[in-house]
C-alpha positions as semicolon CSV with decimal commas, in nm:
position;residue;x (nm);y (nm);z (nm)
1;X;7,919;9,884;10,599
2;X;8,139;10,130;10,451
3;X;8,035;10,495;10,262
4;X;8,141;10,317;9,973
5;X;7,953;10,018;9,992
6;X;7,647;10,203;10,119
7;X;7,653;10,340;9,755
8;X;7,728;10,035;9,562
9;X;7,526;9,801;9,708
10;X;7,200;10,040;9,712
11;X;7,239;9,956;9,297
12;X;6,940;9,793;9,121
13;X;7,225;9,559;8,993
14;X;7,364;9,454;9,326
15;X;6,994;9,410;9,462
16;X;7,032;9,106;9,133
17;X;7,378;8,985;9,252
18;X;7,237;9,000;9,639
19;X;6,969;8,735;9,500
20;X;7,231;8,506;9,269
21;X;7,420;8,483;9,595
22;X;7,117;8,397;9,805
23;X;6,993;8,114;9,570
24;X;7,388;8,050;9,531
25;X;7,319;8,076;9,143
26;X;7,671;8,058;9,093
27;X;7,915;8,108;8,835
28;X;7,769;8,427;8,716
29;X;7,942;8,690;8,541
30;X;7,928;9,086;8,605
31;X;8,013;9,344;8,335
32;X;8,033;9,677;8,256
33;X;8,304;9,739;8,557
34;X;8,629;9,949;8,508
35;X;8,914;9,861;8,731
36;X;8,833;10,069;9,021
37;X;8,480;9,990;9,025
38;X;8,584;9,608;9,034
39;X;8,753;9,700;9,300
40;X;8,442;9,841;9,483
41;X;8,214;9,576;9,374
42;X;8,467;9,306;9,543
43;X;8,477;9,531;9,851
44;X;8,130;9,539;9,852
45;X;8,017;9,200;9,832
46;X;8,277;9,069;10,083
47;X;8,120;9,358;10,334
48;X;7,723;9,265;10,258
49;X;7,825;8,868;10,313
50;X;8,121;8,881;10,570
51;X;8,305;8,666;10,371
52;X;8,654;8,656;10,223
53;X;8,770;8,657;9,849
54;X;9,049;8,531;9,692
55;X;9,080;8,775;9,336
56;X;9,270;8,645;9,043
57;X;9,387;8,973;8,771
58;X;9,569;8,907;8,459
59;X;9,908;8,977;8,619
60;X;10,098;9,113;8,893
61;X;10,106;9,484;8,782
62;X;9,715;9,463;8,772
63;X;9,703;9,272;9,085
64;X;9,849;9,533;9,313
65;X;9,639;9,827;9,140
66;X;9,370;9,631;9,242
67;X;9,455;9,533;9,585
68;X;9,572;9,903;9,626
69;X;9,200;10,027;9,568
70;X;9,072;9,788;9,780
71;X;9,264;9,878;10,063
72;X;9,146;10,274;10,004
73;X;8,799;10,132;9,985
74;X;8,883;9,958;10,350
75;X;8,939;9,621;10,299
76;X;9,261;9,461;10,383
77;X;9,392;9,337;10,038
78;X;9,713;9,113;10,061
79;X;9,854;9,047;9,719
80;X;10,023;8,671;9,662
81;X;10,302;8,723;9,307
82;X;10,380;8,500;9,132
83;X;10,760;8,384;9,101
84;X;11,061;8,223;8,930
85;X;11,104;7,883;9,029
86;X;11,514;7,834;9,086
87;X;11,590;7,465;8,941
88;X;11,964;7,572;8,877
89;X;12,289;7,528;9,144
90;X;12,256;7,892;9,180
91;X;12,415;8,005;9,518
92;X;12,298;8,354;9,509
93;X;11,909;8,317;9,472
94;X;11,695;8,564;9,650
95;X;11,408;8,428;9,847
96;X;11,208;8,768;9,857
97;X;10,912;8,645;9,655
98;X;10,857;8,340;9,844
99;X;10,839;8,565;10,164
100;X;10,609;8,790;9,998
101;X;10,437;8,513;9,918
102;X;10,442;8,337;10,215
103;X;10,348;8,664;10,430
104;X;10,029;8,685;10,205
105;X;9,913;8,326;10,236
106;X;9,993;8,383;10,613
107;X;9,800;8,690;10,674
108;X;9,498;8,519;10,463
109;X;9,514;8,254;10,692
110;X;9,509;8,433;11,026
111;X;9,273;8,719;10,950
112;X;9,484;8,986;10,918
113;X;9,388;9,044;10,527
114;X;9,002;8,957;10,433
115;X;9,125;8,943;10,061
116;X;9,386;8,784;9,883
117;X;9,497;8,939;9,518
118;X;9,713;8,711;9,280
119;X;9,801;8,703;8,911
120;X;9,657;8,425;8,651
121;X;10,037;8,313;8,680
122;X;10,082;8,323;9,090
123;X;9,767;8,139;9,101
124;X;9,858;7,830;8,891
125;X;10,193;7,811;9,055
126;X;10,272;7,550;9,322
127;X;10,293;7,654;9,671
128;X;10,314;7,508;10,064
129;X;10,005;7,362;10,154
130;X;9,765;7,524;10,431
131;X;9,809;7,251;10,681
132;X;10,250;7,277;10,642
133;X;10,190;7,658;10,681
134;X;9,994;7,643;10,985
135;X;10,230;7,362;11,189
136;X;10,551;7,556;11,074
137;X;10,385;7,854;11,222
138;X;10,475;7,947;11,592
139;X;10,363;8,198;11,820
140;X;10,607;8,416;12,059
141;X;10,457;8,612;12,344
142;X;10,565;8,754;12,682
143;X;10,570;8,483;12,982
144;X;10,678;8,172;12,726
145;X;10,977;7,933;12,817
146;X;11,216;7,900;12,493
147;X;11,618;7,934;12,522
148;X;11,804;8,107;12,249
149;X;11,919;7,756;12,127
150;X;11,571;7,696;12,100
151;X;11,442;7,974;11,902
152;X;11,750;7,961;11,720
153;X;11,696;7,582;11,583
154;X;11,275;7,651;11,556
155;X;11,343;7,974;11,313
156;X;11,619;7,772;11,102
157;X;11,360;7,499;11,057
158;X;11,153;7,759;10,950
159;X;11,380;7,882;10,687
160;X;11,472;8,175;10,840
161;X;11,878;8,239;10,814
162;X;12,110;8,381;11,103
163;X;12,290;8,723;11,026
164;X;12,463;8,964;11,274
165;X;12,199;9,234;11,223
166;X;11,857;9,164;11,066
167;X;11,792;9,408;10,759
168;X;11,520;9,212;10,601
169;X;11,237;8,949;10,609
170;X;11,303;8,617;10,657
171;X;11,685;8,713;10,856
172;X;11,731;8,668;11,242
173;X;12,001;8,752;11,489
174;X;12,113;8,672;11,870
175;X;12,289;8,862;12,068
176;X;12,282;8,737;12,465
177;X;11,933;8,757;12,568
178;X;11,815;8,951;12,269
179;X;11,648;8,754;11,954
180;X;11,583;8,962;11,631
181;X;11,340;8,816;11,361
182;X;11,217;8,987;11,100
183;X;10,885;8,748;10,972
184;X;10,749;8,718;10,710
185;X;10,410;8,825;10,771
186;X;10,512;9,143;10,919
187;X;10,634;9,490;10,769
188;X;10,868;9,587;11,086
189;X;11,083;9,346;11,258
190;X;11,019;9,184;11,610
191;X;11,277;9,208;11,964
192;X;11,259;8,926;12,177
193;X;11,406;9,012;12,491
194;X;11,496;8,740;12,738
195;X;11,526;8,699;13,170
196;X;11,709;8,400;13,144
197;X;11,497;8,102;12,951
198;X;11,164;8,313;13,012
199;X;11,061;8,564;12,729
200;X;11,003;8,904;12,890
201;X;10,903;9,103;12,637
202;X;10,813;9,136;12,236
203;X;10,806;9,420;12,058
204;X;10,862;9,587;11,709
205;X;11,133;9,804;11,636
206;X;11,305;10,022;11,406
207;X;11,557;9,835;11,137
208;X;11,773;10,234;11,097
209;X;11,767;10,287;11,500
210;X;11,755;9,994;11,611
211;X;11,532;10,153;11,897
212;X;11,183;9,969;11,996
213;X;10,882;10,107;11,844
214;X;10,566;9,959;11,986
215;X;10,503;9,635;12,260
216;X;10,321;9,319;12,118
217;X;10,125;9,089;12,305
218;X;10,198;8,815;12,059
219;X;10,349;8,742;11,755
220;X;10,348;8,487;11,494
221;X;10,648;8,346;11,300
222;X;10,514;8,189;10,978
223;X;10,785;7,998;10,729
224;X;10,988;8,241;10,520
225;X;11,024;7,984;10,267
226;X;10,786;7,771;10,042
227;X;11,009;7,462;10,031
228;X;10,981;7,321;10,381
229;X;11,057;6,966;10,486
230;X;11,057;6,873;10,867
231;X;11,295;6,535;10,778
232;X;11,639;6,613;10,562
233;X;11,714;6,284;10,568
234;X;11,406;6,155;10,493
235;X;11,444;6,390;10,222
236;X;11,718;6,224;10,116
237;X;11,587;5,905;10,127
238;X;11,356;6,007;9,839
239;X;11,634;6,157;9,637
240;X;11,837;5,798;9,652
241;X;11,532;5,596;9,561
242;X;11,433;5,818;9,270
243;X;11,807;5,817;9,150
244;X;11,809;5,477;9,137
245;X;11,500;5,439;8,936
246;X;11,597;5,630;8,680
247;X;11,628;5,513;8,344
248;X;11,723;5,651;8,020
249;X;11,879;5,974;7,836
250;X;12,108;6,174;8,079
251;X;12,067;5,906;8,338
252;X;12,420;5,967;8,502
253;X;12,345;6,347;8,489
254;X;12,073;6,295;8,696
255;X;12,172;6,081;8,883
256;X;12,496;6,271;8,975
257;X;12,304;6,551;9,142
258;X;12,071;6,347;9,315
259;X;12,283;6,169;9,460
260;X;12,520;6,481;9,542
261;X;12,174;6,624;9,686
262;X;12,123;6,334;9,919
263;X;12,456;6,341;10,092
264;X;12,403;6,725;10,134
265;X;12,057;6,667;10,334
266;X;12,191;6,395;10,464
267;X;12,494;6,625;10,625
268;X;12,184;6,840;10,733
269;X;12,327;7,125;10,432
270;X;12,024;7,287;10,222
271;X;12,097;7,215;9,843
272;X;12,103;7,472;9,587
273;X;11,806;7,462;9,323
274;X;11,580;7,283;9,558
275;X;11,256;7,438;9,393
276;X;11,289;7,134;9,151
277;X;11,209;6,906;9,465
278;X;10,850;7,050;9,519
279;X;10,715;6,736;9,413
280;X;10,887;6,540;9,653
281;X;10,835;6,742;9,919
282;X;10,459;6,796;9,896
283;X;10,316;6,501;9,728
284;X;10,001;6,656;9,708
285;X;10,003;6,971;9,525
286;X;9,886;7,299;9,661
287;X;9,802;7,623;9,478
288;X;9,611;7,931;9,609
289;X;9,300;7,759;9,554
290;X;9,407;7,582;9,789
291;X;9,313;7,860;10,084
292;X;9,026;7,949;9,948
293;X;8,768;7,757;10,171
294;X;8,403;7,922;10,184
295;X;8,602;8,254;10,016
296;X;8,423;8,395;9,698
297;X;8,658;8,340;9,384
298;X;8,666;8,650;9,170
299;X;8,832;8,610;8,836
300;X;8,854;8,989;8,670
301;X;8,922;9,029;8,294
302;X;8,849;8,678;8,271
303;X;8,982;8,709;7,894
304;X;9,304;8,838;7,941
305;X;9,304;8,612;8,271
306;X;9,278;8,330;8,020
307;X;9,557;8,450;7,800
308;X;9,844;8,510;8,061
309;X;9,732;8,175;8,165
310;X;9,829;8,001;7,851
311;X;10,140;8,227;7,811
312;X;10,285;8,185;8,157
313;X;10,220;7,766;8,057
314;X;10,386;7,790;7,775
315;X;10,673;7,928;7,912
316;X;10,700;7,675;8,213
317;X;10,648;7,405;7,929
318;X;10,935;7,525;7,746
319;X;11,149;7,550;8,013
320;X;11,118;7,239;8,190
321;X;11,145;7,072;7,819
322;X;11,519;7,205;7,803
323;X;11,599;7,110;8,164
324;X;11,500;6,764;8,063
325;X;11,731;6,753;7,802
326;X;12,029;6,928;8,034
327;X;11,953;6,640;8,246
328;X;11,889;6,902;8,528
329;X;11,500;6,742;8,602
330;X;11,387;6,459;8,539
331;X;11,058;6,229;8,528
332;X;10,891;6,252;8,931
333;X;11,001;6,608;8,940
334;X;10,835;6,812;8,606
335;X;10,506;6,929;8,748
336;X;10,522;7,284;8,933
337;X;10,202;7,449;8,832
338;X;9,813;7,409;8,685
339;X;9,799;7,371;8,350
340;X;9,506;7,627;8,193
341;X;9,215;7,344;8,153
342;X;9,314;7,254;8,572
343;X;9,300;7,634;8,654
344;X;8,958;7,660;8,495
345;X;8,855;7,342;8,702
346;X;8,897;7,530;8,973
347;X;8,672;7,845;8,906
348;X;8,423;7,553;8,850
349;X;8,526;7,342;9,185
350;X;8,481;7,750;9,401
351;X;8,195;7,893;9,210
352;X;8,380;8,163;9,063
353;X;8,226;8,496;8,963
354;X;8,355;8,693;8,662
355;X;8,372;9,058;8,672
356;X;8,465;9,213;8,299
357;X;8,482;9,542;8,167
358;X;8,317;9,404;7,864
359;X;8,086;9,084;7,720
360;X;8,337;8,819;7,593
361;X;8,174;8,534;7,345
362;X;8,172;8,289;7,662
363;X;8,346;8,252;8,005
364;X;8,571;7,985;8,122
365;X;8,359;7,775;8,261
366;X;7,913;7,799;8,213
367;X;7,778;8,096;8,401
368;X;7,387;8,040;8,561
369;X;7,354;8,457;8,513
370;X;7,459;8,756;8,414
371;X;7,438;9,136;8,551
372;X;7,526;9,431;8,329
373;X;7,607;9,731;8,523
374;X;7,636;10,119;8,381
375;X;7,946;10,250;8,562
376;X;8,174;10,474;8,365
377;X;8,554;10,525;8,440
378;X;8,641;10,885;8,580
379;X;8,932;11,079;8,514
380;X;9,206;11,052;8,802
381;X;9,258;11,422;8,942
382;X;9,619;11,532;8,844
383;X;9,617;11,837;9,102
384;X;9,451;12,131;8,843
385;X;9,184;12,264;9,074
386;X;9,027;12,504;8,771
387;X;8,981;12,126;8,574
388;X;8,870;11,945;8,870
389;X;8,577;12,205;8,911
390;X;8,525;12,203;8,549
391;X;8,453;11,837;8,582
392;X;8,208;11,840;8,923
393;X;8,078;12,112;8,839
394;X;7,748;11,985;8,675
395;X;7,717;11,697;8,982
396;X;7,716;12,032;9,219
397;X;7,447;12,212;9,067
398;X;7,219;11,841;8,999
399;X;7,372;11,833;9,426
400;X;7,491;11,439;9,347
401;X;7,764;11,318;9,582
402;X;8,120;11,450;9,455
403;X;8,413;11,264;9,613
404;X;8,748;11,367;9,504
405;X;9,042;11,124;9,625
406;X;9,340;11,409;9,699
407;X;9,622;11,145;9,728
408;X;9,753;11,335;10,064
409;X;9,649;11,508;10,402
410;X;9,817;11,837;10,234
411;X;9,670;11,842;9,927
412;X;9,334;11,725;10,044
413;X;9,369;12,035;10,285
414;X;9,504;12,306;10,023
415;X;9,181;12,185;9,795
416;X;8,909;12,200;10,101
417;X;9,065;12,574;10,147
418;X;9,046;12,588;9,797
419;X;8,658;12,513;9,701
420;X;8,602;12,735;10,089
421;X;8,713;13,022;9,913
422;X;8,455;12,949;9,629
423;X;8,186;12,862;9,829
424;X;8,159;12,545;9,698
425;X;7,983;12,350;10,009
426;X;8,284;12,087;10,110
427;X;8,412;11,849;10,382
428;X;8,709;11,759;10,456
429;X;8,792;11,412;10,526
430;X;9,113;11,228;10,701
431;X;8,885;10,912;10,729
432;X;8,610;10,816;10,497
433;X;8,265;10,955;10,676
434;X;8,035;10,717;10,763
435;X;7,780;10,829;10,495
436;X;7,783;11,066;10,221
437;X;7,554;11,333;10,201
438;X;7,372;11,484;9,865
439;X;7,528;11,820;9,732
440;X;7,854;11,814;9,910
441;X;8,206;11,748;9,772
442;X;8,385;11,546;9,985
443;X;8,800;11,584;10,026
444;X;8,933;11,238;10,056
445;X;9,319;11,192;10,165
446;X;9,349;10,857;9,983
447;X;9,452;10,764;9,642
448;X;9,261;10,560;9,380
449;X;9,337;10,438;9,053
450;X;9,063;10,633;8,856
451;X;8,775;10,820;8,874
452;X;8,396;10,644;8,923
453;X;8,112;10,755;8,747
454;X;7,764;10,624;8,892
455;X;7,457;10,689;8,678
456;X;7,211;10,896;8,852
């Protein structure tokens, strides 16, 4: 268990969530938390029950704040955005959200991130379903038998796309024995180096130098894109019969690119705008709740939650309305997201918990408890060391714990040096000790979003 947690957890109001979980009272809402210490309390409860969390914030500025916390409080946050849907011939559309997206889901999914951070939006929106991401996933390590054909066709049916020199996610290149990928779980991109049709070695490297960085054992190549369909002209298929059932207003709009659609898949070409054939593709839809499996379901500032909810709704509503009467969608493919009353369902369906900064009238769904806590906000040190000992000042004379988050090895250094020539008893830290200890202020190299104020 982390310093941090150590702290938290030691709380006369965690020993009452530490019994809601046990009797698995659940929902039940916790208040009184800021955004940082939300971000603790998550840490906190995913360390005491070695479980994962999925955490849904009002939106995607809030979601990587949080996430970002998280990670300086040592858990491995992965945040999932949310993104624009492209049901338009648009040639140019960028696919970088649904590899960010993707890449999250992925990392969830394999362990690399114990927590997964998404907006009210990203979390009502349509996505690939776990079982699709985990057969379109392949592994690559040293000793396998693939050709460059080979990989070539398996990362094009993974929605990766060839280029002469791979610059970003989801792009791969060949050159003689040499395959390039950049996935889209990764934040470097991978060399494949072949001795004939046996793969000799796999490696990261760096995208400016092009120079290997650092030998993998393995690697795994998720999909780079959420719209994946093993069968183009089964695809296709689908498009013909639902162009011929159509009936009604715009019905030789429709049909037109349907139709136009079908002979593209059919000529094994990707269409343009193929977002709007989700439905088709994935009869049965599936969202981030999806993943969530024995994960605790956070929902913070359930209120404001609740009201990007509606909003991003609205806005889907509107805009699928006007596509309808473009004749650019039609009936079998107009459902892309939860609506509000489905996305509370689910908080119900995982047992949600609600952490607030303040009591709301009610929550989103009935909650079996609630636990108040007294945590205050901090102010964020902005570099003044004659303010920052202002502020601690009066914990170093009581001798509480005083942790002071430096934002970088230099600066945590100059203020160590700093309270040394003060005689302030300090300790520098590059990693977070494994306990704190009463009447010392520790020098922390990481960031956080704002200060935490624990009553005494």
């Amino acid at each position: 268990m982390s310093c941090y947690s150590k702290i938290f957890s030691s709380s006369p109001e965690f020993a009452a969530i530490r019994e809601d979980v046990n009797r698995n009272s659940f929902p039940f809402g916790v208040l009184g938390l800021p955004p940082a210490p939300k971000a603790l309390m998550i840490h906190s409860f995913c360390e005491e029950f070695g479980r994962k969390a999925v955490v849904i914030a009002p939106d995607d500025a809030s979601a990587q704040k949080l996430a970002d916390d998280l990670t300086v409080f040592g858990s491995s946050a992965a945040v999932f955005p949310a993104r624009d849907f492209n049901f338009q011939d648009i040639k140019a559309s960028s696919s970088e959200y649904e590899q960010t997206r993707i890449g999250a889901l992925s990392r969830f999914t394999d362990g690399q991130s114990d927590i997964l951070v998404c907006s009210a939006e990203a979390a009502m929106q349509y996505t690939v379903p776990p079982d699709v991401l985990k057969a379109k996933t392949f592994s690559i390590k040293p000793g396998m038998t693939f050709s460059t054909d080979e990989l070539r066709e398996k990362l094009v049916g993974a929605g990766y796309s060839f280029s002469e020199m791979v610059e970003g996610a989801g792009q791969f290149s060949v050159r003689g024995g040499i395959v390039d990928i950049f996935p889209a779980n990764t934040s470097s991109p991978v060399r494949i180096e072949l001795w004939g049709d046996e793969i000799d070695t796999v490696s990261e490297f760096d995208i400016i130098s092009q120079r290997r960085t650092c030998p993998l054992g393995q690697t795994d190549i998720p999909p780079c894109g959420e719209i994946i369909f093993d069968s183009p002209s089964e695809l296709a298929e689908k498009l013909t019969a639902l162009s011929k059932s159509i009936r009604g207003k715009n019905t030789a709009a429709v049909r037109q690119w349907l139709d136009r659609d079908a002979e593209l898949l059919r000529a094994a070409l990707p269409p343009e705008g193929r977002d709007r054939y989700l439905p088709l593709v994935f009869p049965s839809p599936a969202t981030v709740f999806s993943y969530v499996g024995d994960a605790f379901l956070f929902v913070c500032d359930s209120a404001s939650v609740k009201e990007r909810a509606l909003s991003a709704e609205k806005l889907i509503n509107e805009d699928i309305k006007e596509l309808f009467t473009e004749g650019k969608l039609c009936k079998g493919l107009d459902k892309f997201t939860l609506s509000t009353s489905e996305l509370f369902a689910q908080y119900e369906k995982h047992s949600a918990v609600y952490a607030d900064n303040f009591a709301r009238g009610s929550f989103d769904t009935p909650v079996k408890d609630l636990i108040n806590f007294k945590i205050m906000q901090g102010s964020r040190w902005d570099g003044a060391y004659t303010v920052l000992v202002e502020d601690i000042s009066p914990a170093i004379k009581k001798k509480y714990v005083t942790a002071v988050f430096a934002g970088t090895e230099k600066a945590a250094q100059s203020l160590f040096d700093e309270l040394n020539d003060d005689e302030i008893p300090a300790i520098l830290c590059k990693a977070p000790p494994e306990f704190f200890t009463p009447g010392y202020v520790y020098v922390l190299t990481e960031t956080l979003s704002a200060g935490i104020d624990f009553p005494a």
